[in-house]
N, C-alpha and C positions, 0 to 999 in steps of 0.2 A: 378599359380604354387606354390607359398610360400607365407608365412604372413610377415609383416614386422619382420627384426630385427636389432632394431638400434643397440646394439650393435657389429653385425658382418659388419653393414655400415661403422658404424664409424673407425674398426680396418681394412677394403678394406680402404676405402680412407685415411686414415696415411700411411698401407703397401706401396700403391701407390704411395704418395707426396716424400715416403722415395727413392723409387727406381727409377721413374720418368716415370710412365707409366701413363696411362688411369684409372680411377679407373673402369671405366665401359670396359672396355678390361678386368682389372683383376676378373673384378665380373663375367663378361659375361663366362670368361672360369670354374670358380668354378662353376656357375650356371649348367655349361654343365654336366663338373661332377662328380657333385649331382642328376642328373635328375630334376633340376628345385626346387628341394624341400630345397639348403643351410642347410642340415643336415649333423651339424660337424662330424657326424660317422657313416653318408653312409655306407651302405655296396654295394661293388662293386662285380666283378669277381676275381676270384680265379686263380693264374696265377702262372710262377716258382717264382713269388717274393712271395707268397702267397695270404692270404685273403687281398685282396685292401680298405679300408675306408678314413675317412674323406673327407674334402674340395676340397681336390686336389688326392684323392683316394692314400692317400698313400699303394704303398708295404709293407710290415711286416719289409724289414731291412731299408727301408728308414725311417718310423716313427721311430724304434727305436735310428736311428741316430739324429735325429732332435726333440727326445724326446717327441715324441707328443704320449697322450693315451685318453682313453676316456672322463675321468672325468676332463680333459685341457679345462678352457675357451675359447671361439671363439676368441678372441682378443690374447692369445698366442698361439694359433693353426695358427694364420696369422702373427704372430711372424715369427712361424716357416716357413710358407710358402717362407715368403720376403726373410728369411737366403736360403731355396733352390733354389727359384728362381736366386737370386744373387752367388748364388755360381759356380751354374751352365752356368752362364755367360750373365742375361738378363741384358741387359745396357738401361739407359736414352734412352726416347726416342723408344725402343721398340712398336712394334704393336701388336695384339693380337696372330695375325699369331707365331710370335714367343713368345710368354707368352706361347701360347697353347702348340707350339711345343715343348718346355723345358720340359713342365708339361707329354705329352705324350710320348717324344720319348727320354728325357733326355737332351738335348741343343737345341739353338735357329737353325733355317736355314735348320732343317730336315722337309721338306715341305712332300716328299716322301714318310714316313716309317708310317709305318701300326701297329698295336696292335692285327687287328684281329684275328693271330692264336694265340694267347697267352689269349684269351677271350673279349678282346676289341672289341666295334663297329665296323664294316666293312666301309672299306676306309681308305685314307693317311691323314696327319695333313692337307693337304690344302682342302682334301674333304671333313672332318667336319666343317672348319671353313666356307668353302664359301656354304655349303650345307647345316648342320643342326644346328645352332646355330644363327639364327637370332631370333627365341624366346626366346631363350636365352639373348641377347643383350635386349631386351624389358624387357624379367625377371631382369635383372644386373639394367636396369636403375631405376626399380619402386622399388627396394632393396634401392639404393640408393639416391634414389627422386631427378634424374633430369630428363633429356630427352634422351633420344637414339640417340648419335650422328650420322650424315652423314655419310654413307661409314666407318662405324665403323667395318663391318669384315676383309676390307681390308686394311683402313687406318693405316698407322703409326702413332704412336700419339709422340707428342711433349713434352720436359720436364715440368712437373707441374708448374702451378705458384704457387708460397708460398703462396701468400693469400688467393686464391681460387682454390683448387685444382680441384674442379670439373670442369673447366675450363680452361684447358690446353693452349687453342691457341695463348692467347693473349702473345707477346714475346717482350722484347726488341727491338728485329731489325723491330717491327713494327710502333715503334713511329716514328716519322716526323722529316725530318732534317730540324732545325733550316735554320734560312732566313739568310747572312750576312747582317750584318747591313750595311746601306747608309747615305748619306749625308744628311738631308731634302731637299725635294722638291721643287727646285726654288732659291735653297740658289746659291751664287758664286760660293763660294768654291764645292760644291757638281757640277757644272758645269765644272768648270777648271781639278777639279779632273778626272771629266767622258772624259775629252778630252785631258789628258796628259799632260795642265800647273800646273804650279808653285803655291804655296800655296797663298789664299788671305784669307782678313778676311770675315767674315760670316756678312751676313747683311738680315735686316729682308724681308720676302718675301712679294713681293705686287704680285697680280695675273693680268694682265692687260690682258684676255682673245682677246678684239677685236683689240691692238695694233699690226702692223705688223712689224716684224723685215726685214729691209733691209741690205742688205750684200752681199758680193761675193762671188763665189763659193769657199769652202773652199782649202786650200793647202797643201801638205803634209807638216809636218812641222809647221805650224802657228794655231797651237792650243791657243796660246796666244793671235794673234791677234782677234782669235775667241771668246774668251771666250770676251774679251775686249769690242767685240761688243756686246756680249749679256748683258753684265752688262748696257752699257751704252742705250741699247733697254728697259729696264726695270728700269731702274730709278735707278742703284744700285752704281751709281758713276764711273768716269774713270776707 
């Protein structure tokens, strides 16, 4: 579909890290359209906003608002992009479904609305995105040189990580909760403790695998006399 350009990579994944999308969400929609070809001044269909071009086919008064013209580098052409898409209300966290639908229908959550009679492709936002834009999501990725994620027309994508933007998923709430900490293994104190007495001092652990502890069944209450015996089973003193 397109040759590389790393400069219009590298100004998708900053717009993206800025706003907290996919950068292959936000590529894959520019990809659409452009027709595949990421030519900053496409020319599109002619509609009441007028002649449509660039990356995100601007209207005639939307560019002029957002001051985008032809002889504008890729990288503030996607300036301007990230100021409309945030203006217009796309929040962290966004999916393409609504990147797209801002881009097409003017805000997020119009799954529904059509362009067609205005000269736009036939169908609603959610019937491009789940219908003709999967080569596109393969064009977005090879733009950007990663892979085309999983369920990438439908999925939501997660806030960027700052380090690596291209790799959204990994998040805080995935790391591991810490263990509380215990008493060592064998010790008294970590014994008396586990069973409700009274504080002793810690003494060092012998493992006496084949010795067998004799004892009564234990009593509610006599956590002491408990522990007492286990110290005195293992060598660890009255």
């Amino acid at each position: 579909m397109t040759g590389m350009n790393p400069e219009l990579a590298a100004a998708i994944i900053a717009s993206a890290k800025r706003i907290g999308v996919d950068p292959v969400h936000l590529g894959t929609a520019i990809s659409y359209e452009t027709g595949g070809t990421f030519d900053p001044w496409k020319a599109g269909p002619t509609t009441q906003w007028g002649q449509h071009r660039g990356l995100i086919q601007w209207g005639e008064p939307q560019a002029k608002e957002y001051g985008v013209t032809k002889d504008m580098s890729v990288t503030d052409q996607m300036k301007a992009v990230e100021r409309y898409l945030v203006d217009r209300g796309v929040k962290p966290g966004a999916g393409l479904m609504d990147i797209y639908s801002t881009i097409n229908a003017g805000a997020p959550g119009l799954y529904d609305r059509s362009d067609a009679a205005n000269g736009g492709a036939p169908g609603t936002v959610a019937d491009k995105v789940n219908s003709q834009m999967s080569g596109h999501v393969t064009n977005a990725a090879k733009l950007l040189g990663v892979e085309a994620p999983v369920g990438a027309l439908t999925a939501k994508a997660v806030p960027v990580d700052p380090v690596s933007p291209i790799n959204p998923a990994a998040t805080s709430s995935d790391a591991p909760l810490p263990l509380a900490p215990s008493a060592p293994v064998g010790s008294l104190a970590g014994v008396a403790s586990a069973l409700g007495g009274g504080q002793q001092q810690p003494a060092k652990v012998e493992f006496l695998p084949e010795q067998q502890i004799q004892m009564a069944r234990p009593m509610v209450g006599q956590s002491q006399q408990i522990a007492a015996a286990l110290a005195k089973a293992y060598g660890l003193g009255a």
